[in-house]
Structure formats: structure tokens, C-alpha cells
C-alpha positions in Angstrom: 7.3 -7.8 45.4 10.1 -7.3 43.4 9.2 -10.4 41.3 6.1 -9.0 40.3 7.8 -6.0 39.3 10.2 -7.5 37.4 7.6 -9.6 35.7 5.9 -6.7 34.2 8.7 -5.0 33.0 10.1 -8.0 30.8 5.7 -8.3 29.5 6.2 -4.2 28.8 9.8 -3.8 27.2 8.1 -6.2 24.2 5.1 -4.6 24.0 7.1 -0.9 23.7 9.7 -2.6 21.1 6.7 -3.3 18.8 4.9 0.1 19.3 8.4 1.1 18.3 8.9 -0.6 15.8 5.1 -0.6 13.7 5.7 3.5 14.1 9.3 3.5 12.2 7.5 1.1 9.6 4.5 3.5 9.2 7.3 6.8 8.7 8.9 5.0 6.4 5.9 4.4 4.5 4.6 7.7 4.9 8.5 8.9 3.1 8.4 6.7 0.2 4.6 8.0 -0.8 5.7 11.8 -0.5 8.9 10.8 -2.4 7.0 9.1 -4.9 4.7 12.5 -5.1 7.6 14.7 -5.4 9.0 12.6 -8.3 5.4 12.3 -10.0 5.3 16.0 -9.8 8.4 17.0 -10.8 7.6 14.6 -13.7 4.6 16.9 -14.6 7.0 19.7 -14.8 6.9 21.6 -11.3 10.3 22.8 -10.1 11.8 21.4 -7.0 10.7 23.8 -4.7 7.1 23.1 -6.2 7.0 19.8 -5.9 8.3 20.4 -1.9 5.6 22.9 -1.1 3.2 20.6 -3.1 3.9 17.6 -1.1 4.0 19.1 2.0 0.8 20.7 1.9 -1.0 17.7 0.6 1.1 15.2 3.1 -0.1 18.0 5.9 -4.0 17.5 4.1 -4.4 14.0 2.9 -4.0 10.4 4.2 -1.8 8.0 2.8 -4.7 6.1 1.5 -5.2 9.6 -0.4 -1.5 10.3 -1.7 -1.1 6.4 -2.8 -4.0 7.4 -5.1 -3.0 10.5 -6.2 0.6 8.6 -7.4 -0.9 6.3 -8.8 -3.0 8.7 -11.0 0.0 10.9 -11.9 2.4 7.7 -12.3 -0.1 6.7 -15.0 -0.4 10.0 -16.5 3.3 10.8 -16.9 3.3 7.9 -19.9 0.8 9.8 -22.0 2.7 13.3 -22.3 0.8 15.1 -20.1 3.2 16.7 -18.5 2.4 20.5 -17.1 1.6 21.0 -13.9 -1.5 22.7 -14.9 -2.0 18.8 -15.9 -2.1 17.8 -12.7 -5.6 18.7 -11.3 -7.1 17.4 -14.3 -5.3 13.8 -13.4 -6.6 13.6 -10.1 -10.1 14.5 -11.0 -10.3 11.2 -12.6 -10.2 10.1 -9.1 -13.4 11.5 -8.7 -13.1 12.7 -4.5 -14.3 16.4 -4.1 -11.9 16.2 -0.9 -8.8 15.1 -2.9 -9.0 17.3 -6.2 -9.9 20.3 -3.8 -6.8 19.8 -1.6 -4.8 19.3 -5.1 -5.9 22.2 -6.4 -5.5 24.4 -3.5 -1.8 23.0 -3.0 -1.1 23.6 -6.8 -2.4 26.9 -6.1 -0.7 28.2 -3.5 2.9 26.8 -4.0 3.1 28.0 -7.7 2.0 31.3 -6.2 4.6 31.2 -3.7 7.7 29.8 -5.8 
């Protein structure tokens, strides 16, 4: 009996270390995109507590899918001198997704009402 037992915990503690492991992996992702936002809109002129609330709400909102395509909108627009946060929602409407520009624009809203 105890060989069985011992069986299945040595098929388990693998099984758990990779759980353990693919969730660190998708954090860490998850950190570098809302760093990456946080930069991009500080780039567009937000303070940092504006770019915090920002992020937050739309990290709170959005999937990653969502905030890898808002970057890369703002990371584009940052090299053509649009840089006021007012800026902003008009960059991601190029990304045409009612979902996304209304979550930007509600985030925008409320944080630079708040700061």
C-alpha cells in the first residue's frame, strides 16, 4: 500500500512543479505588459500616479491580448509627437475594439479626475 502511495506522490510533485512554474511565467508576463503600459503612458505625458491608476484599471479590465495591443499602439505613437494624454484615446481607436477604446477612455477618465 505504501508503494502505491509513494508512486503517486513522485507522478504529483512534477505535475505541481509545472503548474508552478507556467503561473510564475504568466505573472511575469502579465508585469512586463503593465510596465510597458506605464512607460508608454508616461511617454504620452501622464504623471506617475496617472499612469499607475491607468494601468491598473485597465490591467483590472483588459486581457493581456488587449494591453499587448494597446502598447503596441502607443509605442508606435510616441515616435510621431503625439504626446498628451488626451492623445491617448485617439491612438487606441485605431485599434478599432468598442471594448478596448471604452475601457481606455473610462480609465483615462477617471484617474486624471482622481490625480
Amino acid at each position: 500500500m505504501r508503494l502505491i502511495l509513494d508512486q503517486k506522490e513522485s507522478a504529483v510533485k512534477p505535475a505541481l512543479k509545472s503548474i508552478s512554474l507556467a503561473s510564475i511565467a504568466l505573472l511575469v508576463g502579465c508585469a512586463s505588459a503593465s510596465g510597458e503600459l506605464r512607460k508608454n503612458l508616461r511617454a504620452y505625458g501622464m504623471s506617475k500616479s496617472e499612469a499607475k491608476c491607468v494601468t491598473r484599471e485597465l490591467v483590472d479590465d483588459l486581457d493581456g491580448r488587449e494591453i499587448k495591443s494597446i502598447n503596441r499602439i502607443l509605442g508606435a505613437g510616441r515616435s510621431d509627437g503625439t504626446t498628451r494624454p488626451s492623445q491617448v484615446i485617439v491612438a487606441v481607436r485605431e485599434l478599432d475594439d468598442p471594448r478596448v477604446i471604452r475601457s481606455v477612455a473610462l480609465a483615462n477618465a477617471g484617474c486624471l479626475l482622481l490625480n
